[in-house]
C-alpha positions in Angstrom: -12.3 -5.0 -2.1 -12.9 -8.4 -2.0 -10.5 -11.1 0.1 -9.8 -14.9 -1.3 -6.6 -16.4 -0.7 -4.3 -18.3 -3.0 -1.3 -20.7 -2.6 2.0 -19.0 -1.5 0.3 -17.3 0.6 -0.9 -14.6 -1.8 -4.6 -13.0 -1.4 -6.6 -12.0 -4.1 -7.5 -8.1 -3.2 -9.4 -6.8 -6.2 -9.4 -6.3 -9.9 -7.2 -3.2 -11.3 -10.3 -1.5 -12.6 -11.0 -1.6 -9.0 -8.2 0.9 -8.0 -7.6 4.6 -9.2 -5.9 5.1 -12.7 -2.9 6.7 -10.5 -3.1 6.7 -6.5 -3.9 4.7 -3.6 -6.9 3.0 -2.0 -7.4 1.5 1.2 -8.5 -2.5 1.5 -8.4 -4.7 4.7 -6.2 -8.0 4.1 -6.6 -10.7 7.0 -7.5 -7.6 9.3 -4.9 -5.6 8.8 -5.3 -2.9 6.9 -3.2 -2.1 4.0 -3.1 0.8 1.0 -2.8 -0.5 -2.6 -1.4 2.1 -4.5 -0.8 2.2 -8.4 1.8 5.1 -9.6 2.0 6.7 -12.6 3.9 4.2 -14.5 1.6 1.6 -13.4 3.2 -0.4 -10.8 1.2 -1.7 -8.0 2.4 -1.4 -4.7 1.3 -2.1 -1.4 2.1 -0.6 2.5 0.7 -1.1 5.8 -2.1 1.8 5.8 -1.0 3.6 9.0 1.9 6.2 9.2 4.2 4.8 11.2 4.7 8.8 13.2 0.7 9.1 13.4 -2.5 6.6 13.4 -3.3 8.1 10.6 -4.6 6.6 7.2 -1.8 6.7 4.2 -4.7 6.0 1.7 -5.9 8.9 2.3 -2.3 10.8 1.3 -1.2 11.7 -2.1 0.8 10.0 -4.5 4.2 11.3 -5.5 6.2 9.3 -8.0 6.9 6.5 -6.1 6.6 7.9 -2.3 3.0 8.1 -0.7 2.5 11.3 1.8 0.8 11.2 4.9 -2.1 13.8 4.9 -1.7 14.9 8.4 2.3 15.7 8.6 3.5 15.4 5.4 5.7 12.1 6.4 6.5 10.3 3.0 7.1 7.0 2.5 9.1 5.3 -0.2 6.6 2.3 -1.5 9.4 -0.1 -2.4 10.8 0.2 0.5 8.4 1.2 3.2 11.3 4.0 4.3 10.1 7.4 5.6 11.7 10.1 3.1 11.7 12.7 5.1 10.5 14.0 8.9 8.6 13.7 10.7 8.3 10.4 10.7 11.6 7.9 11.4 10.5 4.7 11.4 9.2 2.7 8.5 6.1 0.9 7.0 5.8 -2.8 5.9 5.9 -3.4 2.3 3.8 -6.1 1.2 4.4 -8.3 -2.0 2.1 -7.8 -5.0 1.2 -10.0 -8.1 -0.7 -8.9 -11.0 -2.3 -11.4 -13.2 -4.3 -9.9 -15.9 -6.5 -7.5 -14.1 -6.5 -9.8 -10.7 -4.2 -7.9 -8.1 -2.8 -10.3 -5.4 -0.8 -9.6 -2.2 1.4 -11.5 0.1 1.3 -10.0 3.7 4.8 -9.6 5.1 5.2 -10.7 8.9 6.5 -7.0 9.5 4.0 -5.0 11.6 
C-alpha cells in the first residue's frame, strides 16, 4: 500500500479496492505498522497492528463485527476504541483516524503508541 501524505496530517494509504470486501490488511504508515480493517457495514477503521498482550500481527486476526481478534490468543479488540474485549489481553491499541474520499482511504496517525 502506497504512502503520500496530505495536509492535517492525514496519509493517503491505498484505494478501497485495495482492501478486502470485509476484513483487515496490514500497511506500514510512517514506519509504524498499522491494520486497515473494513467491517461488514463498510466502515474503515484503523489500529496499531500489534496486540498489545503479544508481538503478534492483528492483520492477520479475524474480523468480528466491529472487534478484530488476535490469532494467537484470542485477545479482541474493539476498532473504535482500541479496547481489549476480553482476556487475555488488558491493555489497549491505538486507534488511528480514517478519511475516505471516493475510493482514496487516508489516515491520521495518533501520537498513542
Amino acid at each position: 500500500m502506497s504512502e503520500q501524505l496530505t495536509e492535517q496530517g492525514f496519509v493517503h494509504v491505498c484505494h478501497l479496492a485495495d482492501l478486502p470486501e470485509v476484513g483487515p490488511a496490514l500497511a506500514e504508515i510512517e514506519g509504524r505498522r498499522v491494520a486497515i480493517v473494513r467491517t461488514e457495514d463498510g466502515e474503515v477503521h484503523c489500529v496499531d497492528d500489534t496486540c498489545s498482550h503479544a508481538n503478534v500481527s492483528l492483520s492477520e486476526g479475524e474480523l468480528d463485527g466491529c472487534t478484530l481478534e488476535c490469532w494467537l490468543h484470542g485477545s479482541r479488540f474493539d476498532l473504535r476504541t482500541g479496547e481489549p474485549t476480553g482476556p487475555p489481553a488488558v491493555l489497549p491499541i491505538a486507534v488511528h483516524t480514517v478519511r475516505t474520499e471516493g475510493d482514496e482511504v487516508f489516515v491520521a496517525l495518533s501520537e498513542e503508541s
